[in-house]
LUMLUMMAR-855113 format. One record per residue: residue number from 0; residue in three letters; x, z, y of N, C-alpha, C, CB in turn. Coordinates in nm, 2 decimals. Glycine has a CB too. Example, Ala and Ser with C-alpha at 12.3 -4.5 7.8 and 13.67 -1.06 7.14 Angstrom:
! LUMLUMMAR-855113
   kolba   pafi      nxx      nzz      nyy     caxx     cazz     cayy      cxx      czz      cyy     cbxx     cbzz     cbyy
       0    ALA     1.32     0.78    -0.57     1.23     0.78    -0.45     1.32     0.78    -0.33     1.13     0.90    -0.45
       1    SER     1.28     0.71    -0.22     1.37     0.71    -0.11     1.29     0.79     0.00     1.41     0.57    -0.06
END
This chain:
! LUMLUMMAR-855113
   kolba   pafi      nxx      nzz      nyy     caxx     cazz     cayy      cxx      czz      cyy     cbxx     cbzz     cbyy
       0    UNK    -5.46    -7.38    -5.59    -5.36    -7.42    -5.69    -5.39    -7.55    -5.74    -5.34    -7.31    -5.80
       1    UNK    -5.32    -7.64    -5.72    -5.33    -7.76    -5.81    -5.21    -7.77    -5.91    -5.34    -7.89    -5.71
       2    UNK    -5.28    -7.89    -5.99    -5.23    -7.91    -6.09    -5.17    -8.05    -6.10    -5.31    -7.89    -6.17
       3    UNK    -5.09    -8.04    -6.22    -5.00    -8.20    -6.29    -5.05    -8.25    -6.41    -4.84    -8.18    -6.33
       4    UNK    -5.01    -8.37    -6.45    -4.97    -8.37    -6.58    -4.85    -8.37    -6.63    -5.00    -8.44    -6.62
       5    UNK    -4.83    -8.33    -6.75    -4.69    -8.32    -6.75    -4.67    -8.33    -6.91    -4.64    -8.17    -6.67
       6    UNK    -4.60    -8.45    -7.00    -4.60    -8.41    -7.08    -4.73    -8.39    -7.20    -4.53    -8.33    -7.03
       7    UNK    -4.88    -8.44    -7.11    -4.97    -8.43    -7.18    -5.04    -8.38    -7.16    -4.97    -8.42    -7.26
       8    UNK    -4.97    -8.28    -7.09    -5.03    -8.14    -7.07    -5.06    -8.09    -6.92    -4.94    -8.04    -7.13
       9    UNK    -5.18    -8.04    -6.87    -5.20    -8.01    -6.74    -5.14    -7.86    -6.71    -5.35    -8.04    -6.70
      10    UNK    -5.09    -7.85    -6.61    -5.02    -7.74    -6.59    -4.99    -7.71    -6.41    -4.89    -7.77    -6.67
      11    UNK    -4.99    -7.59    -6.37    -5.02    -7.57    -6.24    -4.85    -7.65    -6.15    -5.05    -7.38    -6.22
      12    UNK    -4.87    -7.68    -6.09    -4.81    -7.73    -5.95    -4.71    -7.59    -5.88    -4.96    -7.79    -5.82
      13    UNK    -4.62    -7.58    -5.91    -4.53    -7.47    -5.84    -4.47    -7.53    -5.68    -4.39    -7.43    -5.94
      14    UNK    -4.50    -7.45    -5.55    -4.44    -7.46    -5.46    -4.34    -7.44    -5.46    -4.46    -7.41    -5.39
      15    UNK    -4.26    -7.57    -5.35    -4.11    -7.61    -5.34    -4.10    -7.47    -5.25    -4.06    -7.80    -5.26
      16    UNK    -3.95    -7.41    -5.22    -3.92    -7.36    -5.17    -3.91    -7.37    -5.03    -3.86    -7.35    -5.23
      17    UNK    -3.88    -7.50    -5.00    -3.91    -7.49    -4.85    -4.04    -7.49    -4.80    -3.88    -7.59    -4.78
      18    UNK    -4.17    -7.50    -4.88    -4.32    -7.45    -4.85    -4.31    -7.30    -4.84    -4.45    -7.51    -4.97
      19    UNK    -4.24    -7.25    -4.93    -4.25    -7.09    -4.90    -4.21    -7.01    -4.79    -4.20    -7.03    -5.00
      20    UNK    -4.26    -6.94    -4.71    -4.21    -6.84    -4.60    -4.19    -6.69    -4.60    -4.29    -6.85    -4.51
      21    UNK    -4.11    -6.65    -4.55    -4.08    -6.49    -4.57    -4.24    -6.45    -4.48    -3.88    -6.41    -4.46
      22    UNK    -4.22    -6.32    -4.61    -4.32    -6.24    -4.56    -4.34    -6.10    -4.46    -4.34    -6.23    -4.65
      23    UNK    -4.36    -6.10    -4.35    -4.32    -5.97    -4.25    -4.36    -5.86    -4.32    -4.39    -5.96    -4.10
      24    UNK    -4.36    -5.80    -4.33    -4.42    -5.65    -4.36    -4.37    -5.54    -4.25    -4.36    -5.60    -4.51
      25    UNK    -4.49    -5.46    -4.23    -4.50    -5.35    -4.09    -4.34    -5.25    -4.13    -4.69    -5.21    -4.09
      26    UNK    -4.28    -5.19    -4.05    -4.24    -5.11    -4.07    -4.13    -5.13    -4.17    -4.34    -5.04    -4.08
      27    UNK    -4.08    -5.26    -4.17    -3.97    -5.24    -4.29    -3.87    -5.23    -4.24    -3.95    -5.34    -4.40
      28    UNK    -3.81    -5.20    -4.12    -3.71    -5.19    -4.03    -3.69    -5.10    -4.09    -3.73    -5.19    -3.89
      29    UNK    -3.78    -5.00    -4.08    -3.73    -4.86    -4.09    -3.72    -4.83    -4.25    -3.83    -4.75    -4.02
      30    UNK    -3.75    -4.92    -4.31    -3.69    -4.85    -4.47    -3.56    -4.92    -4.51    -3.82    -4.87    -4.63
      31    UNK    -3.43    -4.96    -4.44    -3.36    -5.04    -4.52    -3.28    -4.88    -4.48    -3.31    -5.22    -4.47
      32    UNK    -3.16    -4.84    -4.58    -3.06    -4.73    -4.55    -3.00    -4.77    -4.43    -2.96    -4.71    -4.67
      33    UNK    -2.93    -4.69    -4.41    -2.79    -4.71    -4.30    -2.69    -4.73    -4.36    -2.75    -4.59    -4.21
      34    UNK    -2.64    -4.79    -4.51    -2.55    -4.88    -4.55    -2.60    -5.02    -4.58    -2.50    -4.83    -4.66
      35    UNK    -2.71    -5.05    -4.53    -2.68    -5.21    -4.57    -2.68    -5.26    -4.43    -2.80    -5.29    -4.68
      36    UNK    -2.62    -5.39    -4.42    -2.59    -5.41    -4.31    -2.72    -5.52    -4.25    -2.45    -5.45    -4.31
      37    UNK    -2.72    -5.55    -4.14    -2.85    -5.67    -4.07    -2.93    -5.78    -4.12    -2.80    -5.74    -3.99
      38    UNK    -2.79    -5.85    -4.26    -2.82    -5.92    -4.34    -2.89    -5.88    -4.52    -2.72    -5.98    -4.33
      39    UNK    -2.89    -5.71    -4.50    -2.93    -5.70    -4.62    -2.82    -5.66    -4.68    -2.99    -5.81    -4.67
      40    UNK    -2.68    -5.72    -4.69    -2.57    -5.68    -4.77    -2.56    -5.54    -4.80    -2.45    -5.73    -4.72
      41    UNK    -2.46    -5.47    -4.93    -2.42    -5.36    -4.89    -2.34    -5.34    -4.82    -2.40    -5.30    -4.94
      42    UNK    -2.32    -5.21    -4.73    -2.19    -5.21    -4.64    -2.10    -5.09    -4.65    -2.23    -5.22    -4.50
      43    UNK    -2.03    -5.05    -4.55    -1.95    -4.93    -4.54    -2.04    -4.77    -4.58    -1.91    -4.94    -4.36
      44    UNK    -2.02    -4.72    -4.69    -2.05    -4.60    -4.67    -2.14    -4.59    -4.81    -2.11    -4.56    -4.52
      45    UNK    -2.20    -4.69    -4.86    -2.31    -4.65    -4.94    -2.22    -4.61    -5.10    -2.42    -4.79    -4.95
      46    UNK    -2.33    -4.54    -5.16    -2.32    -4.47    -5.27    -2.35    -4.56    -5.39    -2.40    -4.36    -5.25
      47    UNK    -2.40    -4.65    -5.40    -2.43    -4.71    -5.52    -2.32    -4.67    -5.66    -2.42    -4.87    -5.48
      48    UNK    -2.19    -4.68    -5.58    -2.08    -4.69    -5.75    -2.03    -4.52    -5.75    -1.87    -4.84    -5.75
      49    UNK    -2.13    -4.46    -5.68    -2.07    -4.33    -5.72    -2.10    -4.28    -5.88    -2.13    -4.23    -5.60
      50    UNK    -2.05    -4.24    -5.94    -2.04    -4.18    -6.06    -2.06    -4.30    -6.18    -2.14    -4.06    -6.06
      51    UNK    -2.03    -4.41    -6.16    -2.06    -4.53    -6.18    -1.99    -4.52    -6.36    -1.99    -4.64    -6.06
      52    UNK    -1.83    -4.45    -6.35    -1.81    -4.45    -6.49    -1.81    -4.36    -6.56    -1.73    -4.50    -6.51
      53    UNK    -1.90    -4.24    -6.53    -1.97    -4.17    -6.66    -2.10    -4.21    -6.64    -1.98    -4.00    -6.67
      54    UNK    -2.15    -4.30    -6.58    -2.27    -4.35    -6.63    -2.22    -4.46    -6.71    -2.37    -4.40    -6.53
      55    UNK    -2.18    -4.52    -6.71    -2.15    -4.63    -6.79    -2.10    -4.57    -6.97    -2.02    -4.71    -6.71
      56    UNK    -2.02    -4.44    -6.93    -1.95    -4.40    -7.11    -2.11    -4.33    -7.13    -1.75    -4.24    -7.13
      57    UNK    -2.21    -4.27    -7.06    -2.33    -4.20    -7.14    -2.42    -4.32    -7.18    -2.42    -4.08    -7.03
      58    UNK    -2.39    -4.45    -7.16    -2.51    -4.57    -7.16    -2.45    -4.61    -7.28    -2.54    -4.70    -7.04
      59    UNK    -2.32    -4.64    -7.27    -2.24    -4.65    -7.37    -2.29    -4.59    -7.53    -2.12    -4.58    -7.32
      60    UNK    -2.25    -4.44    -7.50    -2.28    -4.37    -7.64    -2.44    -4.35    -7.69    -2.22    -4.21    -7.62
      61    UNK    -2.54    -4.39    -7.53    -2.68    -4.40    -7.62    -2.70    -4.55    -7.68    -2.83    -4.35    -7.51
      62    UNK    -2.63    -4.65    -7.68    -2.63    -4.77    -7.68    -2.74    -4.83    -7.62    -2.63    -4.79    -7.79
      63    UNK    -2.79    -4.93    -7.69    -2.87    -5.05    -7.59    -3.00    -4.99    -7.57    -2.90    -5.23    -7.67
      64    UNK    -3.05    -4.91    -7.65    -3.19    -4.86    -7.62    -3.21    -4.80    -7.50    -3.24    -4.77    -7.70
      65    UNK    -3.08    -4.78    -7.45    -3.11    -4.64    -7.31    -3.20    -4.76    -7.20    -2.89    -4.56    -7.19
      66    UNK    -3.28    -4.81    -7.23    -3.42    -4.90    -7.12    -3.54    -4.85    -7.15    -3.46    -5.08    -7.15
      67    UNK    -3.56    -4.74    -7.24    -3.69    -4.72    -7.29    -3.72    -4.61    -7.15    -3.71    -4.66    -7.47
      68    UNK    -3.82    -4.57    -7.17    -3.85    -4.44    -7.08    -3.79    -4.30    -7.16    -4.03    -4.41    -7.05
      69    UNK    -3.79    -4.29    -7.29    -3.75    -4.17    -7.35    -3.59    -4.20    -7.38    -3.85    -4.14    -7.49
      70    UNK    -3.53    -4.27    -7.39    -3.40    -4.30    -7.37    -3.35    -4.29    -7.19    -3.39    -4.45    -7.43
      71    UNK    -3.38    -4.29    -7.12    -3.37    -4.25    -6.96    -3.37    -4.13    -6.94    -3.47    -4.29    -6.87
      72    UNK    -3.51    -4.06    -7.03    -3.48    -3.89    -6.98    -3.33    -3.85    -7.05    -3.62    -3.77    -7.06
      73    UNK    -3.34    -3.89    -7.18    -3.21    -3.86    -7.24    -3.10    -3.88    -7.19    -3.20    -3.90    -7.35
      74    UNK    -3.09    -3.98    -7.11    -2.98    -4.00    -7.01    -2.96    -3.93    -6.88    -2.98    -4.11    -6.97
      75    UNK    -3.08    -3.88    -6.81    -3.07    -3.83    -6.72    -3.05    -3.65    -6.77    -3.19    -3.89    -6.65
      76    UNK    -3.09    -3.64    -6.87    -2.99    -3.49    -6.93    -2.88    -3.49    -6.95    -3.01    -3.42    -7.05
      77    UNK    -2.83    -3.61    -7.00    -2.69    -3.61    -7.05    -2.57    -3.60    -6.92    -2.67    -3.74    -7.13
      78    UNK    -2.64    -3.72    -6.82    -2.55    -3.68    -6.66    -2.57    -3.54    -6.64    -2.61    -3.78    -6.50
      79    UNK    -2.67    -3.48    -6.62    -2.71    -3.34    -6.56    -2.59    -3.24    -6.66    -2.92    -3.29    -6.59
      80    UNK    -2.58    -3.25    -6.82    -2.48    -3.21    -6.86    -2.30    -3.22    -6.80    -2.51    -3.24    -6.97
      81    UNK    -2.31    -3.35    -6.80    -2.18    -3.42    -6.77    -2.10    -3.36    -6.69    -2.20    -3.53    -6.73
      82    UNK    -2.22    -3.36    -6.56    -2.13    -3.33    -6.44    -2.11    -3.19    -6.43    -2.18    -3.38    -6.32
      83    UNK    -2.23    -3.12    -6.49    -2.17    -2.98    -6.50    -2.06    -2.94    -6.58    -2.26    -2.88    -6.53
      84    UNK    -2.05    -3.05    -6.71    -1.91    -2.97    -6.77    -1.81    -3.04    -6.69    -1.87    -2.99    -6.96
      85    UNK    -1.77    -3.14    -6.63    -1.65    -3.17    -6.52    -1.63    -3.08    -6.42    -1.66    -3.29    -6.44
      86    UNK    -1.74    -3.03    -6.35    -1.73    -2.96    -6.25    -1.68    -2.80    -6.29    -1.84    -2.97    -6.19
      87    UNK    -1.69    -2.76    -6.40    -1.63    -2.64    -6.43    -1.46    -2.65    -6.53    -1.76    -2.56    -6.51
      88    UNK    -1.44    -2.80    -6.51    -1.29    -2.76    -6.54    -1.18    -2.86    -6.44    -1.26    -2.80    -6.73
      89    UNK    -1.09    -2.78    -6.45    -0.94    -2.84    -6.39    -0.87    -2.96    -6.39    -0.84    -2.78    -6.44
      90    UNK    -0.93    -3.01    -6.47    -0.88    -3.17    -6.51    -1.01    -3.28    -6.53    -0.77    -3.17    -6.67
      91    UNK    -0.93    -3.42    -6.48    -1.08    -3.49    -6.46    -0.99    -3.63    -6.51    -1.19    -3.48    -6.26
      92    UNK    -0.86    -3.59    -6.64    -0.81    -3.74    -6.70    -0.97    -3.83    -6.77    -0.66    -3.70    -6.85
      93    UNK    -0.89    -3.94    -6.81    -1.01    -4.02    -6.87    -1.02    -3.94    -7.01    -0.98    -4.21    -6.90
      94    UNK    -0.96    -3.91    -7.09    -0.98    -3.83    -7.18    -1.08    -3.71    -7.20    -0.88    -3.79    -7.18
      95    UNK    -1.07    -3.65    -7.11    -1.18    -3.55    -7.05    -1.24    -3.60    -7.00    -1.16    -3.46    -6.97
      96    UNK    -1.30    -3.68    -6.91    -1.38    -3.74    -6.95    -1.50    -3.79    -7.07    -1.34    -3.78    -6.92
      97    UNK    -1.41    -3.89    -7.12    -1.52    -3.93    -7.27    -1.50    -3.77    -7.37    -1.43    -4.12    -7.39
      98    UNK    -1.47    -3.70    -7.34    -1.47    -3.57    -7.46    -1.61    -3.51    -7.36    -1.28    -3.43    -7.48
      99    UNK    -1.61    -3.51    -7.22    -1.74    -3.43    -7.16    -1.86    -3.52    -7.19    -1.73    -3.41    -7.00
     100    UNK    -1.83    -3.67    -7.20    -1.94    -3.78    -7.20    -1.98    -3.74    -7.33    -1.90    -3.96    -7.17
     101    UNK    -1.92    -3.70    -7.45    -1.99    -3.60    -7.60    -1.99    -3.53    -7.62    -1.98    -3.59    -7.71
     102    UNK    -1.99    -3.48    -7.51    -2.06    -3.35    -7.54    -2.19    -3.36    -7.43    -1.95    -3.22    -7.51
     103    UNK    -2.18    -3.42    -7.34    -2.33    -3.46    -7.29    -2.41    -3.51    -7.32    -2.35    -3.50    -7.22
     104    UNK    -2.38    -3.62    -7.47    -2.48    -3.69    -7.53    -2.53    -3.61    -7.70    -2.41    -3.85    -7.53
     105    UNK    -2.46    -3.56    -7.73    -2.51    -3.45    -7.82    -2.63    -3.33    -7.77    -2.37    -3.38    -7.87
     106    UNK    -2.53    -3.26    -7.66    -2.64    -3.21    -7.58    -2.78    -3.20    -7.57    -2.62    -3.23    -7.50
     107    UNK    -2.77    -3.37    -7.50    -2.89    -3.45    -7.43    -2.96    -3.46    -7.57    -2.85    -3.63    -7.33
     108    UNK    -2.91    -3.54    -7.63    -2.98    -3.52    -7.79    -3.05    -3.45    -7.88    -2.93    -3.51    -7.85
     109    UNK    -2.94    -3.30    -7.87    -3.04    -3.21    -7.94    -3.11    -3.17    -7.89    -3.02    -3.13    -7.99
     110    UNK    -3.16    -3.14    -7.77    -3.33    -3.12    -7.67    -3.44    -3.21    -7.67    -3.31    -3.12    -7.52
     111    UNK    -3.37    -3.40    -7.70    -3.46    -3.44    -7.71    -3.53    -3.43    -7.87    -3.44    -3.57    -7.65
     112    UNK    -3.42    -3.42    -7.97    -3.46    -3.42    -8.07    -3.58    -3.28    -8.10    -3.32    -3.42    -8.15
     113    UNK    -3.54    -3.14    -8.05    -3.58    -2.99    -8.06    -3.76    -3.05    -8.00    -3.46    -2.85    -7.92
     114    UNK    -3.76    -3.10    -7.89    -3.90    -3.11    -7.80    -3.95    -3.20    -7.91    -3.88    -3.18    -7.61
     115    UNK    -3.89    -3.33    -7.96    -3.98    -3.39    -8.07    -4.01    -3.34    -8.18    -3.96    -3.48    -8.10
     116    UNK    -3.97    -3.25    -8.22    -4.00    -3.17    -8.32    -4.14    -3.07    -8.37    -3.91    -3.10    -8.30
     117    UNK    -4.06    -3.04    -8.18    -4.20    -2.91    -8.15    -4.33    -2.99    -8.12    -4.17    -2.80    -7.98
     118    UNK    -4.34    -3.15    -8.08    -4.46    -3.20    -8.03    -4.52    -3.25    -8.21    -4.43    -3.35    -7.89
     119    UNK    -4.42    -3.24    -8.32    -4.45    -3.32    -8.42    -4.55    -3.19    -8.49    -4.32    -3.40    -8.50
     120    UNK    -4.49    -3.06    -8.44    -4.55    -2.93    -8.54    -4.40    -2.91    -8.66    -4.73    -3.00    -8.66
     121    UNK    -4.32    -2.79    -8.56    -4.22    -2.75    -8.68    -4.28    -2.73    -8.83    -4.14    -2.61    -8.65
     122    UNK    -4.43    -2.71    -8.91    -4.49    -2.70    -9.00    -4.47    -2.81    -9.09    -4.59    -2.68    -8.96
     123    UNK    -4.47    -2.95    -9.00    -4.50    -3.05    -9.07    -4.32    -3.11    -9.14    -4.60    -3.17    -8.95
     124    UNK    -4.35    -3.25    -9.23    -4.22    -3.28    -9.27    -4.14    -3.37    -9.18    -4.23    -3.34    -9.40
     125    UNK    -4.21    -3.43    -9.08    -4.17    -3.47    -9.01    -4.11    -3.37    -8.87    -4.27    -3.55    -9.01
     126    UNK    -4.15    -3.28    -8.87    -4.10    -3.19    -8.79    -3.98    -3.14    -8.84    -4.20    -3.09    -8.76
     127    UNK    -3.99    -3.12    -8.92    -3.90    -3.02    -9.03    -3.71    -3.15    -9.00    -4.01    -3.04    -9.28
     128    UNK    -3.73    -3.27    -9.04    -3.67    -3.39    -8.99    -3.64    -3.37    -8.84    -3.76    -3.52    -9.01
     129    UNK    -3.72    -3.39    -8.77    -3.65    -3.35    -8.63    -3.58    -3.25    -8.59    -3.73    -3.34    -8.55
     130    UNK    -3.64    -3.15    -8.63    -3.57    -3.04    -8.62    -3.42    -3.00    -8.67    -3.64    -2.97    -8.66
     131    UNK    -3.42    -3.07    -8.80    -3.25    -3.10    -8.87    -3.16    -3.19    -8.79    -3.24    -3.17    -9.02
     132    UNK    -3.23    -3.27    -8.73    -3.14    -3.37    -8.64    -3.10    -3.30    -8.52    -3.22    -3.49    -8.59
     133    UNK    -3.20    -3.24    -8.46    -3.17    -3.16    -8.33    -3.02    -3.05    -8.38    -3.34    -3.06    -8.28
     134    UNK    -3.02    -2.96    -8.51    -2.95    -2.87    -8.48    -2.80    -2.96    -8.52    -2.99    -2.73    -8.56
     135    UNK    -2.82    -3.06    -8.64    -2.68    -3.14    -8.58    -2.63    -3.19    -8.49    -2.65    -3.22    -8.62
     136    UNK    -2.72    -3.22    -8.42    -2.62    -3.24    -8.28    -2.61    -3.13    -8.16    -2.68    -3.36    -8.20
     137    UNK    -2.68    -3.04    -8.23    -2.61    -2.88    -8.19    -2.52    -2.85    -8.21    -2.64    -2.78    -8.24
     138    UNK    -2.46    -2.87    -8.34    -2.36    -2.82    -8.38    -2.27    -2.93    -8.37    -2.37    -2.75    -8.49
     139    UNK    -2.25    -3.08    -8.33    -2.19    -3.16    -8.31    -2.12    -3.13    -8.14    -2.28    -3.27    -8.35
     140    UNK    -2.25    -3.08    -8.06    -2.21    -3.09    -7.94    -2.12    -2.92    -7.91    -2.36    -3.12    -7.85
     141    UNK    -2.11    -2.83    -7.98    -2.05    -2.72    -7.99    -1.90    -2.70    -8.04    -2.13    -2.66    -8.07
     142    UNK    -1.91    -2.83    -8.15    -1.77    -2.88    -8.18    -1.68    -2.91    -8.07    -1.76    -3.00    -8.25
     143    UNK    -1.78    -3.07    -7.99    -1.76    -3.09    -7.93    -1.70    -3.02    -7.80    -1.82    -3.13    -7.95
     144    UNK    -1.77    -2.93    -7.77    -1.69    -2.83    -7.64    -1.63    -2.80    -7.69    -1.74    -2.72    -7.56
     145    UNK    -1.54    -2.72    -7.77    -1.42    -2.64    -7.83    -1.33    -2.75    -7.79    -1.41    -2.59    -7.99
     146    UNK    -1.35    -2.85    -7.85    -1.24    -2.97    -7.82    -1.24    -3.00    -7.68    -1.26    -3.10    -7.89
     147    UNK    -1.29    -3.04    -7.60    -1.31    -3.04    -7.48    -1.25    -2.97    -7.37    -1.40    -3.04    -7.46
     148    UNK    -1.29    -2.83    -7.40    -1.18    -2.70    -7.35    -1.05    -2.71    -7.38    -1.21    -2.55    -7.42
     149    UNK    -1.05    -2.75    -7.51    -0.88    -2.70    -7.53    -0.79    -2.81    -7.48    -0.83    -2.67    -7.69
     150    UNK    -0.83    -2.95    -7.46    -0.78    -3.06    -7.43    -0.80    -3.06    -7.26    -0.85    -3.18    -7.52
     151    UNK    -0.89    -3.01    -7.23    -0.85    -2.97    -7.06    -0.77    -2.86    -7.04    -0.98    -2.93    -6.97
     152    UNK    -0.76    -2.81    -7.09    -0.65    -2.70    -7.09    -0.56    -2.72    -7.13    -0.65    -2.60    -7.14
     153    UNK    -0.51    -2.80    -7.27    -0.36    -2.86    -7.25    -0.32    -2.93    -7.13    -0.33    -2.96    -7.36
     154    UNK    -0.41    -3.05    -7.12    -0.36    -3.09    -6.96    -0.35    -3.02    -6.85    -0.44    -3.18    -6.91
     155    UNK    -0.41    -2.88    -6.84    -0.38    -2.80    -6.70    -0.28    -2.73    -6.68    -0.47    -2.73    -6.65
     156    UNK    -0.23    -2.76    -6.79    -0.10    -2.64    -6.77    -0.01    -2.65    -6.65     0.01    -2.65    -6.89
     157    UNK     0.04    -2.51    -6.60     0.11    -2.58    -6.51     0.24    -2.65    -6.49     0.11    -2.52    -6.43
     158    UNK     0.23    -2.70    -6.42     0.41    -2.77    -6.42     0.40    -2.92    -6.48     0.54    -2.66    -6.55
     159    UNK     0.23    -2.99    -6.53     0.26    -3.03    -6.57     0.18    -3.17    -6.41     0.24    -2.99    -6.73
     160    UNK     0.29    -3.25    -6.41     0.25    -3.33    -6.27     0.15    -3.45    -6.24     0.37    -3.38    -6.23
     161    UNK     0.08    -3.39    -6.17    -0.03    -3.45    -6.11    -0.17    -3.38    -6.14    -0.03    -3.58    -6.17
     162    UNK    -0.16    -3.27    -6.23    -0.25    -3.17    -6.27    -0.39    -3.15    -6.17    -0.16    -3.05    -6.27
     163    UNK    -0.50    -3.09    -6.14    -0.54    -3.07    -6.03    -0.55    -2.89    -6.02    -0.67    -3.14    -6.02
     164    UNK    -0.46    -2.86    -6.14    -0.47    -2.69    -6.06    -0.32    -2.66    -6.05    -0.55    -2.54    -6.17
     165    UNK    -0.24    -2.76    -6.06    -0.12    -2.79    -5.95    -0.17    -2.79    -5.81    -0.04    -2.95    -5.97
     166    UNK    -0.25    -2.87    -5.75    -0.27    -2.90    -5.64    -0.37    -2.78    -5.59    -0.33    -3.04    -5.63
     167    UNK    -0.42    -2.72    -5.66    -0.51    -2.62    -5.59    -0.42    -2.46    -5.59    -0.68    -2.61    -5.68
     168    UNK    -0.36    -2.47    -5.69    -0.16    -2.34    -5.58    -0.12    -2.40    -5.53     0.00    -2.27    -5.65
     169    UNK    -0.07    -2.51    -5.49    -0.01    -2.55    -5.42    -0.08    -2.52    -5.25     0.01    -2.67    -5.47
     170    UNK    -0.23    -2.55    -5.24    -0.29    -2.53    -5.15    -0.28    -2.37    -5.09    -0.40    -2.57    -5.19
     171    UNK    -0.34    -2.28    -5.24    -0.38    -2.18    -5.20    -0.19    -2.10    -5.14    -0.49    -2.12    -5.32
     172    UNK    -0.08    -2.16    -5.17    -0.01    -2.08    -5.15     0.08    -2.14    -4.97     0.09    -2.07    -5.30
     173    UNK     0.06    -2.27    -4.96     0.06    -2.33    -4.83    -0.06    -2.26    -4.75     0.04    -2.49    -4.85
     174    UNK    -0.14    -2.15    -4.76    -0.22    -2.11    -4.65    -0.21    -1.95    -4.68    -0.38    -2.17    -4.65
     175    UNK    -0.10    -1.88    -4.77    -0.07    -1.77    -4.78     0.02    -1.79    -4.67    -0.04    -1.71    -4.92
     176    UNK     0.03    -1.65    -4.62     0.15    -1.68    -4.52     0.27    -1.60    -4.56     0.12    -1.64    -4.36
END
């Protein structure tokens, strides 16, 4: 490494870019997926933006902190909620949506809040604090589902068009004979 002056001051000498060369590494053939294409790009087929916007409304509702490591787990419960409350109802408007995205972050919340509680000693006053936080967003996220249900269920009514349990009689009676 050499050095400059610069300003007074000596300071290391950064290589131009055309001095620098790619580096081979064994065996990296075999770790690129089968969606990116020859050049590296992404291509046909890959998954990257799958579920892209309930991740975005759960990053959303934990705000900017969701970079920490304990803000990640909390996120990664809140999708694990998410998708299970979508997947158990009939309608998947944006509405339902952000009503499932709060009730997955209340959720995600009160477990992380309950586990810090229990690591603080429910005995202590500090525990005692965590623990009140955790059951409001118990009972926030409990609200939360009631509303959620009933607003997926106004929308599924039938008859009403574009529904998705329109489309699933419609199926099941196109294969009755």
């Amino acid at each position: 490494m050499s050095l400059e002056h610069s300003h007074g001051k000596a300071r290391p000498t950064l290589p131009r870019s055309s001095d620098l060369r790619l580096v081979e590494r064994e065996g990296a053939e075999g770790e690129r997926p089968a969606w990116r294409g020859a050049d590296g790009r992404v291509g046909p087929g890959n998954t990257l933006g799958t579920d892209r916007g309930l991740r975005m409304d759960i990053a959303r509702m934990l705000g900017r902190a969701a970079t920490t490591v304990e803000a990640a787990s909390v996120h990664r419960e809140a999708l694990r909620v998410y998708r299970s409350a979508l997947r158990g109802l009939s309608v998947s408007s944006e509405l339902v949506r952000r009503s499932a995205a709060r009730v997955a972050r209340h959720c995600a919340l009160e477990s992380f809040y309950a586990s810090k509680a229990i690591d603080a000693g429910l005995d202590t006053e500090q525990g005692q604090r965590l623990d009140q936080r955790a059951s409001y967003h118990g009972e926030r996220a409990e609200r939360c589902t009631v509303t959620l249900l009933d607003v997926a269920g106004a929308l599924a009514r039938p008859g009403r068009k574009g529904s998705r349990l329109d489309a699933l009689r419609a199926r099941t009676r196109g294969k009755q004979p």
